[in-house]
MARKE-483356 format. One line per 10 residues: number of its first residue (from 0); for each residue x negated, y, z of N, C-alpha, C, CB. Coordinates in nm, 4 decimals, decimal comma. Atoms other than C-alpha are relative to their C-alpha. Glycine has a CB too. Layout:
! residues N
NUM> X Y Z X Y Z X Y Z X Y Z  ...
END
This chain:
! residues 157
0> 0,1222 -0,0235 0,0721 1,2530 -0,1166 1,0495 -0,0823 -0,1287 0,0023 -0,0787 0,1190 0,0607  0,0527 0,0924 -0,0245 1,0454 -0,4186 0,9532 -0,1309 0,0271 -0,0514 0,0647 -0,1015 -0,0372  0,1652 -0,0164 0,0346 0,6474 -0,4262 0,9349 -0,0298 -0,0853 -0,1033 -0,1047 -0,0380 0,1211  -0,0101 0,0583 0,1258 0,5289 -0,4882 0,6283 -0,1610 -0,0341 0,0162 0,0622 0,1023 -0,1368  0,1393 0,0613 0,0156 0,1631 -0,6756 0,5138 -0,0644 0,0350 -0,1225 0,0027 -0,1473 0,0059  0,0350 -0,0243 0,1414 -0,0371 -0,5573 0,2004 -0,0442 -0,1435 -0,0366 -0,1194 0,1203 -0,0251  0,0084 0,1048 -0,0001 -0,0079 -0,8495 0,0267 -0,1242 -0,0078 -0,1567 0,1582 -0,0631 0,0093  0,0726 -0,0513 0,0864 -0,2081 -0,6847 -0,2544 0,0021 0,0974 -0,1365 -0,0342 -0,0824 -0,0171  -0,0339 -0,1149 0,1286 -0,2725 -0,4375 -0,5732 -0,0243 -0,1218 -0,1537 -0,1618 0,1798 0,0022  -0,0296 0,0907 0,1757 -0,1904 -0,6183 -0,9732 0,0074 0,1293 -0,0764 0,1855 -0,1158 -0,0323
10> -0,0210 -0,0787 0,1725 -0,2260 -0,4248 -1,3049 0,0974 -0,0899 -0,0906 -0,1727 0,0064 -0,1047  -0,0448 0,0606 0,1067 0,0640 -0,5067 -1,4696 -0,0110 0,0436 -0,1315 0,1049 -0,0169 0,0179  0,0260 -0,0568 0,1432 0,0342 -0,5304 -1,8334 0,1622 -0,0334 -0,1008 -0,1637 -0,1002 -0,0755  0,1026 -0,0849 0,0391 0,1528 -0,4189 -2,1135 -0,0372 0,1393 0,0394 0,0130 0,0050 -0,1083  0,0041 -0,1180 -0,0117 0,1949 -0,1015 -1,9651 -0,1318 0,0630 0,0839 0,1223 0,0260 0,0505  0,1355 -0,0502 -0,1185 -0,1388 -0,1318 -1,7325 0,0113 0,1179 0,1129 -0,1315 0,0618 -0,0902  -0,0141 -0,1059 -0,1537 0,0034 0,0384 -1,4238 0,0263 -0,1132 0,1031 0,1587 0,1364 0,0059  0,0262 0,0299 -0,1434 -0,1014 -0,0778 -1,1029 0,1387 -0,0511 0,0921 -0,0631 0,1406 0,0637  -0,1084 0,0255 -0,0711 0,1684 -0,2439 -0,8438 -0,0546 -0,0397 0,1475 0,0856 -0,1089 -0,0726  0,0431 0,0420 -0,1074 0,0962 -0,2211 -0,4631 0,1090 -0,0901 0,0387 -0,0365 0,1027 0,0894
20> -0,0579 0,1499 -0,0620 0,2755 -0,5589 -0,3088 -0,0111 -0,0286 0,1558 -0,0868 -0,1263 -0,0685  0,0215 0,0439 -0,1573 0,3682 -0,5655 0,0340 0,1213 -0,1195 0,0466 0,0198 0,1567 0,1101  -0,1105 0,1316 -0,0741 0,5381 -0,8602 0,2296 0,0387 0,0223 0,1311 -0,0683 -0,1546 0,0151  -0,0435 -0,0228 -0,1495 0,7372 -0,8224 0,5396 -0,0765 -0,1155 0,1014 0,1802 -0,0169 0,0111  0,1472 0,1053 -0,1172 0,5159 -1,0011 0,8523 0,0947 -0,0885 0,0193 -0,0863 0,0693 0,1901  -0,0699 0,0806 -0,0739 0,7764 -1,1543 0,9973 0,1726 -0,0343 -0,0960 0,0063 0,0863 0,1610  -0,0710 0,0572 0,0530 1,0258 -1,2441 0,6937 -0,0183 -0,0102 -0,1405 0,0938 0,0368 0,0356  0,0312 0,0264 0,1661 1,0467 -1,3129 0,3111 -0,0101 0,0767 -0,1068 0,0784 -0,0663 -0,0522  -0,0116 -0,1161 0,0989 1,1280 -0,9838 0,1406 -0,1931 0,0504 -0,0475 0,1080 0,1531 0,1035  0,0689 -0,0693 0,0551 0,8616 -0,8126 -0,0769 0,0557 0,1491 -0,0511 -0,0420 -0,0797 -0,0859
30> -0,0125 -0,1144 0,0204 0,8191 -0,4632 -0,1641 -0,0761 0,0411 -0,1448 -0,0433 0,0624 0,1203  0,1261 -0,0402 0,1431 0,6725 -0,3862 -0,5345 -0,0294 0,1689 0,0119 0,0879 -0,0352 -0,2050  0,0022 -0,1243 -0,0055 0,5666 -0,0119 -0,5758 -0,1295 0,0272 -0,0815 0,0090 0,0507 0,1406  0,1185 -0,0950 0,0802 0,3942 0,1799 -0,8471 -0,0555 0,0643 0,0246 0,0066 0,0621 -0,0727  0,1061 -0,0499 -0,0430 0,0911 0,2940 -0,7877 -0,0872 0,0411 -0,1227 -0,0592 -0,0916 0,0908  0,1411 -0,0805 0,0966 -0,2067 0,5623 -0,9543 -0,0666 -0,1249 0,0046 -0,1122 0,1545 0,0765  0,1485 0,0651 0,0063 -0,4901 0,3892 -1,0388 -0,1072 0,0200 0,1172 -0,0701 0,0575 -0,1250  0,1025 -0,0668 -0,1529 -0,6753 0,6131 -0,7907 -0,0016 -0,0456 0,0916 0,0189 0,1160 0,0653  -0,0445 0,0667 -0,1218 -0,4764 0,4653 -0,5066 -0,0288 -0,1423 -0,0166 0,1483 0,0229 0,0300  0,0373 0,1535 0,0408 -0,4987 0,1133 -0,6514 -0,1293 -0,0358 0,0102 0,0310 -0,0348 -0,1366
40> 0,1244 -0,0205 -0,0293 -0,8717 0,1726 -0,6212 -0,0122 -0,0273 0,0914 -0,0486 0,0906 -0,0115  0,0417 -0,0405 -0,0918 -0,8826 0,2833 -0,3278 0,0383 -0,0803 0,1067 0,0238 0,1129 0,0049  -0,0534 0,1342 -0,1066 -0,6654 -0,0147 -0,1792 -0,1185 -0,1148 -0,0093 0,1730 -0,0849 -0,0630  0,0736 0,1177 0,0473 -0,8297 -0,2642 -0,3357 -0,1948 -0,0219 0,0930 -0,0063 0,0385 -0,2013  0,1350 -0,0703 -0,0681 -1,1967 -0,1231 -0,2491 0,0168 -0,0292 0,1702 -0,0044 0,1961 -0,0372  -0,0715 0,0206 -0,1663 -1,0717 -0,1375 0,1539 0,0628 -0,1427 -0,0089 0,1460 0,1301 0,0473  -0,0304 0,1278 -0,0356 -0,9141 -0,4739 0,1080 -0,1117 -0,1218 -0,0343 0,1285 -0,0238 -0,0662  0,0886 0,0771 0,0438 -1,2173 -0,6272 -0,0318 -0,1614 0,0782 0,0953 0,0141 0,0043 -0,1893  0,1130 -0,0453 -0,0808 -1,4611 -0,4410 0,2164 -0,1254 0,0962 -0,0590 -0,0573 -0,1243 0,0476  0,1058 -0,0932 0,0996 -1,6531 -0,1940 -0,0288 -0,0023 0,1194 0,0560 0,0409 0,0243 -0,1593
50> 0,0130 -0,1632 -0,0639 -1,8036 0,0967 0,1430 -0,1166 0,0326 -0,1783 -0,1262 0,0180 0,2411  0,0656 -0,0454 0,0888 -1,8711 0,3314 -0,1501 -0,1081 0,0969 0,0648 0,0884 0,0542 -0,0938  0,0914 -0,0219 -0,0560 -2,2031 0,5294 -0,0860 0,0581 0,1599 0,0017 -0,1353 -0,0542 -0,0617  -0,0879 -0,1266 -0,0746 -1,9488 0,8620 -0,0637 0,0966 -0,0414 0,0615 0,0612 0,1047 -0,0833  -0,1497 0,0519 -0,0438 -1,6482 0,8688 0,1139 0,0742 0,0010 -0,0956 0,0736 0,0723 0,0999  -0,1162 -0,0817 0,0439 -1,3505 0,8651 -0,0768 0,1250 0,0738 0,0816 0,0563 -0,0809 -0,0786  -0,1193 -0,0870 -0,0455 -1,0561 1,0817 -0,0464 0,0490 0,0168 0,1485 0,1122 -0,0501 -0,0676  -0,0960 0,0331 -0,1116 -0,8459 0,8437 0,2267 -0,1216 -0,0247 0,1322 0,1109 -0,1583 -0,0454  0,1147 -0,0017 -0,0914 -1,2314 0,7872 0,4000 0,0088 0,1653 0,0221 -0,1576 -0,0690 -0,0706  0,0353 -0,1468 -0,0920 -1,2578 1,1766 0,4449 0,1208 0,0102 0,0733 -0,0281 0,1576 -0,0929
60> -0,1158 -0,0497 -0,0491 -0,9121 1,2087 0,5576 0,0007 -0,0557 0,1319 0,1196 -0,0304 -0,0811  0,0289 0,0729 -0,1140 -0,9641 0,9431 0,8021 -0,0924 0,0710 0,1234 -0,0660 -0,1204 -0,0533  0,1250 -0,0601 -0,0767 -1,2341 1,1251 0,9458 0,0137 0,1526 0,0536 -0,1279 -0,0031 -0,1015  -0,1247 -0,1482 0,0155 -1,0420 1,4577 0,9084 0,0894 -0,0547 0,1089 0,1115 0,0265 -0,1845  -0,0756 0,0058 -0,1226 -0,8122 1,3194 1,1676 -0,0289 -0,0399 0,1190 0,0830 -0,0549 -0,0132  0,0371 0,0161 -0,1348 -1,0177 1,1774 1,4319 -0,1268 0,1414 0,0450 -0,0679 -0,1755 0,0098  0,0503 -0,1157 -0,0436 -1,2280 1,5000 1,4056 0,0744 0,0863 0,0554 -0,0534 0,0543 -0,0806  -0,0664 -0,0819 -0,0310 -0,9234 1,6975 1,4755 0,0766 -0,0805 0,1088 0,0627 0,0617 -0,1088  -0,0788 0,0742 -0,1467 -0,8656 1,4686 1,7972 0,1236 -0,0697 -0,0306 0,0506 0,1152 0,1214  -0,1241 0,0903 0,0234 -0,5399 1,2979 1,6318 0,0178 -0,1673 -0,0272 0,0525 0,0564 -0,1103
70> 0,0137 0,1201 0,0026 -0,4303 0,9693 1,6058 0,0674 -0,0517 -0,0803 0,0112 -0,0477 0,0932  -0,1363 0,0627 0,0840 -0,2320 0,8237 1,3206 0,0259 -0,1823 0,0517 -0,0447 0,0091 -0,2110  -0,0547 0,1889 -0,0932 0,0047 0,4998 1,4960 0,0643 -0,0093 -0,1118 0,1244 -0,0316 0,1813  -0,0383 0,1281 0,1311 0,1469 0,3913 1,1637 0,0726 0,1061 -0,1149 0,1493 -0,1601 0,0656  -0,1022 -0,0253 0,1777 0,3274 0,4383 0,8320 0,1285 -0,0503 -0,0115 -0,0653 -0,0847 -0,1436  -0,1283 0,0922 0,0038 0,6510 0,4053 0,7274 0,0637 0,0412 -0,1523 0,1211 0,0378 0,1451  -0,0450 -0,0695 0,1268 0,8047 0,4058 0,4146 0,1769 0,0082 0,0343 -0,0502 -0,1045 -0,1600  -0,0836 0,0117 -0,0909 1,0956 0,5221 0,4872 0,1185 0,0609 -0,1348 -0,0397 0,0889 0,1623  -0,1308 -0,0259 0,0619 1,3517 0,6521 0,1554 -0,0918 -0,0896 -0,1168 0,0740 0,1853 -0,0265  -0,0170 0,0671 0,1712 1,3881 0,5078 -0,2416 0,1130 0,1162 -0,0826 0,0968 -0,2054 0,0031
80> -0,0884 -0,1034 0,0602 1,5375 0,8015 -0,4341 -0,0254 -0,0286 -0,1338 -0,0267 0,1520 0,0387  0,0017 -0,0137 0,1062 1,5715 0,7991 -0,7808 -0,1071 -0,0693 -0,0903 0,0069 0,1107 -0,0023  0,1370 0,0477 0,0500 1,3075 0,5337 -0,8573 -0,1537 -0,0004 0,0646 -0,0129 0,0696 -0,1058  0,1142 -0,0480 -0,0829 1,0810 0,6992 -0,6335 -0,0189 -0,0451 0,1254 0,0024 0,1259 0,0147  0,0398 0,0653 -0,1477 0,9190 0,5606 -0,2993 -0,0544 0,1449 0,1023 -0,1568 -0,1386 -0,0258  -0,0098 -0,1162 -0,1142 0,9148 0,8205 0,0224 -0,0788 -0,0479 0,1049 0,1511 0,0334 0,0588  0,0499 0,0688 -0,1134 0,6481 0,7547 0,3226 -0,0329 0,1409 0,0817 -0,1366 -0,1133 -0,0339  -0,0445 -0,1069 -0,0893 0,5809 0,9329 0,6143 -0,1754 -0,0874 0,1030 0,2297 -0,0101 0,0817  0,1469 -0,0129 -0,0922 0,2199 0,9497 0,8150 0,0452 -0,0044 0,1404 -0,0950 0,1541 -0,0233  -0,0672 -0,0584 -0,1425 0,3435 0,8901 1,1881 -0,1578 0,0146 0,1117 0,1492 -0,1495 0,0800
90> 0,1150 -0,0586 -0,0940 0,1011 1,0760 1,4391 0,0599 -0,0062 0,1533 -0,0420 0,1721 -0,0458  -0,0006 0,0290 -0,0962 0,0337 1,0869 1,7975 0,1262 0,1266 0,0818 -0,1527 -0,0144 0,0321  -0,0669 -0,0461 0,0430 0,3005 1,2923 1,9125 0,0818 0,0629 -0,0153 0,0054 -0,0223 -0,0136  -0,1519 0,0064 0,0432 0,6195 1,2526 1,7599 -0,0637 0,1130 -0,1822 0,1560 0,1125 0,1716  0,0016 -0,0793 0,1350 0,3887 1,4648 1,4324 0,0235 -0,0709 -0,1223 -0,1260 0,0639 -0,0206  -0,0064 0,0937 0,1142 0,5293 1,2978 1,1154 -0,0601 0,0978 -0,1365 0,1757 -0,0610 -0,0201  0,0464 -0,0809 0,0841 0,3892 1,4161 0,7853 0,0507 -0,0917 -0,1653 -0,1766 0,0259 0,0425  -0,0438 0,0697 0,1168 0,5367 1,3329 0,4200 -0,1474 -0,0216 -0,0619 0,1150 0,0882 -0,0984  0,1472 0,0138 0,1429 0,2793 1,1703 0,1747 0,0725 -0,1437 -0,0678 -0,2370 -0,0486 0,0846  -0,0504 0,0859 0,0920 0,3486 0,9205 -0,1147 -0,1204 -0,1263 0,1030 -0,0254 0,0538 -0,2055
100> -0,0278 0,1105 0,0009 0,3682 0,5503 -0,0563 -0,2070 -0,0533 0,0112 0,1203 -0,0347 -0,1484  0,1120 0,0020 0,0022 0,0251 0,5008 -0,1957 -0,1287 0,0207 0,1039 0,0051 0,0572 -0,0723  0,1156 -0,0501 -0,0639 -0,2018 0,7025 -0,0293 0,0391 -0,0193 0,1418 -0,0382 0,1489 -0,0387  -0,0239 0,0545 -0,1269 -0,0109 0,6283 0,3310 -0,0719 -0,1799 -0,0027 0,1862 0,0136 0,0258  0,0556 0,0970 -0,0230 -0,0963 0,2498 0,2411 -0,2087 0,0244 0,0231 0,0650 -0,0889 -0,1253  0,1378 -0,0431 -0,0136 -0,4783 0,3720 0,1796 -0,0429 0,0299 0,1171 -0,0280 0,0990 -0,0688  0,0215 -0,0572 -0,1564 -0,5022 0,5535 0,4842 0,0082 -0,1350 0,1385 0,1525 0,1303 0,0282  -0,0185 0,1246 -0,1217 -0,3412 0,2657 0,7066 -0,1110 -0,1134 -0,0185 0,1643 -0,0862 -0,0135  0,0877 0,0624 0,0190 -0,5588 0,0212 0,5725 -0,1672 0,0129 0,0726 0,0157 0,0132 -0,1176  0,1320 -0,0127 -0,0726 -0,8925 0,2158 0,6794 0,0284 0,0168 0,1263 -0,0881 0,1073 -0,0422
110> -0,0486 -0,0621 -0,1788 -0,7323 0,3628 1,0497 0,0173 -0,1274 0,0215 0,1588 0,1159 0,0475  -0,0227 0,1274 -0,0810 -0,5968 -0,0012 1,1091 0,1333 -0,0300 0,0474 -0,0803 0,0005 0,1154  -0,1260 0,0188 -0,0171 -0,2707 0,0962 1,1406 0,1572 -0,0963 -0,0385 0,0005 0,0854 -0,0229  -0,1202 0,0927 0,0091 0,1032 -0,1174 1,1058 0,0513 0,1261 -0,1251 0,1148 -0,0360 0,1785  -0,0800 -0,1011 0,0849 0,2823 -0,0059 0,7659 0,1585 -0,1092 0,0150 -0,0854 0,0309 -0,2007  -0,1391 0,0580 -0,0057 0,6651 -0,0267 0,8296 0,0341 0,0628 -0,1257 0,1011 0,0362 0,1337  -0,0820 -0,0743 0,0962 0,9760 0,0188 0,6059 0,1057 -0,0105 0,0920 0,0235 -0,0554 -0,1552  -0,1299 0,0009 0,0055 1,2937 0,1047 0,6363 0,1479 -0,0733 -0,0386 -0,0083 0,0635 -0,0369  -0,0136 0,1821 0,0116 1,5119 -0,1948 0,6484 0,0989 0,0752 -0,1343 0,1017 -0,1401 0,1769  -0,1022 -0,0088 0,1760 1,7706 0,0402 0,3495 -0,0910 0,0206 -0,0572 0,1255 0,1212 -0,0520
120> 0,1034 0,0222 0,1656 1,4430 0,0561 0,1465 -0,0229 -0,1214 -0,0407 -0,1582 0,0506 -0,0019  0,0613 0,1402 0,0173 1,3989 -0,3098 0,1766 0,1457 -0,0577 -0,0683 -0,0637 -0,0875 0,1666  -0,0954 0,1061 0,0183 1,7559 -0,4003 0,1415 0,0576 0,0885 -0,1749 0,1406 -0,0170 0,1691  -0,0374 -0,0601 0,1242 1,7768 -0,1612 -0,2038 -0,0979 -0,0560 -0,1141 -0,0064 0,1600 0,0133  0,1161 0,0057 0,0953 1,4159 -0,2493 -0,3569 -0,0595 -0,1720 0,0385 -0,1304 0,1487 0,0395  0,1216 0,0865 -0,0130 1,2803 -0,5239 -0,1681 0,0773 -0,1453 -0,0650 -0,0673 -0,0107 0,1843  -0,0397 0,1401 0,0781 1,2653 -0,9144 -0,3312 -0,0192 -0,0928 0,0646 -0,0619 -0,0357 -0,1165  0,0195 0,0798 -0,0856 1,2833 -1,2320 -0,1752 -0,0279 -0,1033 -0,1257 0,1139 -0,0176 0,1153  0,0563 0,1184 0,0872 1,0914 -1,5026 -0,3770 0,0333 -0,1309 0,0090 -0,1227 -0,0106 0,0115  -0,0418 0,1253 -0,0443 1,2546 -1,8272 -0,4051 -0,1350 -0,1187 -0,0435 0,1590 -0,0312 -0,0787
130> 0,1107 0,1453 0,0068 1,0433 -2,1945 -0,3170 -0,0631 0,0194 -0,0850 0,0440 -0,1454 -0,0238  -0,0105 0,0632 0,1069 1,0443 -2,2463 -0,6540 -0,1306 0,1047 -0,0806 0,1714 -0,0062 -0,0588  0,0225 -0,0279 0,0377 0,8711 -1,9516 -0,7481 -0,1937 0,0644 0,1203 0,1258 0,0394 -0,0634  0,1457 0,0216 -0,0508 0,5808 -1,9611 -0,4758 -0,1556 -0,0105 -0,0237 0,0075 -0,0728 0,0310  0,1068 0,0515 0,1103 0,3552 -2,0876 -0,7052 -0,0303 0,1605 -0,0193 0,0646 -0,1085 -0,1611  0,0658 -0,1747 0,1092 0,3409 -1,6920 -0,9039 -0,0594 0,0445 0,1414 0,1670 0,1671 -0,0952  0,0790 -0,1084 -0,0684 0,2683 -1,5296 -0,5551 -0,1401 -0,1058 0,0482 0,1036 0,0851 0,1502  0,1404 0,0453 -0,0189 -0,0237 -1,7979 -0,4756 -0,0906 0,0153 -0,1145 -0,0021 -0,1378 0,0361  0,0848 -0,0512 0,1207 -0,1317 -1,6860 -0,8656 -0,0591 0,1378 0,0217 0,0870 0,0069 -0,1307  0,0308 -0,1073 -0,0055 -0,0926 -1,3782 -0,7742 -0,1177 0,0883 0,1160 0,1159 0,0304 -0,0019
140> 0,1418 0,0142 -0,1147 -0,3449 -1,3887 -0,4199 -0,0939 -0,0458 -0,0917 0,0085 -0,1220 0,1448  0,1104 0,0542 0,0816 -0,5656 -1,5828 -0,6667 -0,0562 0,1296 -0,0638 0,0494 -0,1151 -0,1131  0,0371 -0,1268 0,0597 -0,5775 -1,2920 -0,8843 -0,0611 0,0910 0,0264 0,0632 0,0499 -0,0227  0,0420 -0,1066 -0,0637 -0,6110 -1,0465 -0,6394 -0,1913 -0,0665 0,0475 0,1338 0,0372 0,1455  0,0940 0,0402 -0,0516 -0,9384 -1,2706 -0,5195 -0,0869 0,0286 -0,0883 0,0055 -0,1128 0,0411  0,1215 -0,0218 0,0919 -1,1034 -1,2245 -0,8296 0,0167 0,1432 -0,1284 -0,0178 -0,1650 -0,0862  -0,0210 -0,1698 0,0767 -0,9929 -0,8500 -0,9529 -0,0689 0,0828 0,0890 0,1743 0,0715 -0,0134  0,0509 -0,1000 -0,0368 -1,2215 -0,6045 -0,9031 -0,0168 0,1545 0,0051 -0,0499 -0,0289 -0,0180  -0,0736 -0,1135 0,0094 -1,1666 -0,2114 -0,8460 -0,0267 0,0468 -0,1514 -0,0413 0,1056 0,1143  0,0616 -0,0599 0,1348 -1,3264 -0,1323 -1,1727 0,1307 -0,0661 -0,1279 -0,2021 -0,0788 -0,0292
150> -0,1215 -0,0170 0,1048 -1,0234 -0,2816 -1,3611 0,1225 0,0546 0,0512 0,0412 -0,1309 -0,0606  -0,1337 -0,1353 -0,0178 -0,7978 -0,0307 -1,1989 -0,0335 0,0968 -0,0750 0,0249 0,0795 0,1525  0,0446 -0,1065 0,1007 -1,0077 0,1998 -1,4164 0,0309 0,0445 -0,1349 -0,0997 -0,0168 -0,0151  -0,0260 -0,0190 0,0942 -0,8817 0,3756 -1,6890 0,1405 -0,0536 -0,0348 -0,0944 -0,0321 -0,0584  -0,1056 0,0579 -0,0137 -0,5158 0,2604 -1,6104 0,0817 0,1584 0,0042 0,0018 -0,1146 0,1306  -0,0029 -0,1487 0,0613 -0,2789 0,5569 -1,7563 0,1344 -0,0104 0,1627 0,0662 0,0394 -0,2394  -0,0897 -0,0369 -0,1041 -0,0607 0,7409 -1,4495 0,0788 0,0738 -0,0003 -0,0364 0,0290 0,0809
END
């Protein structure tokens, strides 16, 4: 299993759907994964430090689990079926809980938690970016520096 880094959320166009982007910590692979808008929000918003003046969703949930005394120790994405991405909420324990890809990154992000994968999700989906092409993912941090949640808005899911 290798720990992965949110390396950030992109609207690709033309189809304007969202792509969460994670990078393994400790090697070269990337992970692309389609993402709602909602979730793309809701990353973004948390990676750029925006407390909205409600909670959202993955903020109540957060709060929902340390009210109910639990502890979530990490994420994992852990299958790739049919196109589709599989994650898994890991609790204090041994309680695991299915939830999509998305909203596990959301969650980890506010708790503070480590998001792993599954080294056959990495070695089916994930990409390794050559030298050469370095350049797009320092475009693509650029990007992320100056995209704000409001153009995840209105992005069809």
């Amino acid at each position: 299993m290798s720990e992965m880094r949110v390396v950030g959320v992109r609207v690709e166009l033309p189809a304007n759907q969202p792509i969460l982007l994670l990078r393994e910590t400790n090697g070269e692979r990337y992970l692309p994964i389609w993402i709602g808008s909602v979730e793309a929000t809701a990353i973004a918003l948390e990676q750029q430090g925006v407390r909205p003046a409600r909670p959202l969703t993955h903020d109540l949930l957060k709060d929902i689990i340390g009210a109910l005394g639990r502890e979530l120790q990490q994420v994992v994405i852990t299958d790739l079926s049919e196109g589709t991405f599989f994650a898994e909420l890991v609790f204090d324990g041994g309680v695991r809980v299915s939830a999509r890809p998305s909203d596990s990154v959301a969650l980890a992000l506010r708790v503070g938690v480590p998001i792993h994968a599954e080294d056959s999700v990495l070695e089916e989906a994930g990409l390794i970016i050559p030298d050469e092409q370095e350049d797009e993912v320092e475009k693509f941090r650029e990007f992320l520096d100056s995209v704000s949640p409001e153009d995840f808005r209105g992005a069809d899911t």
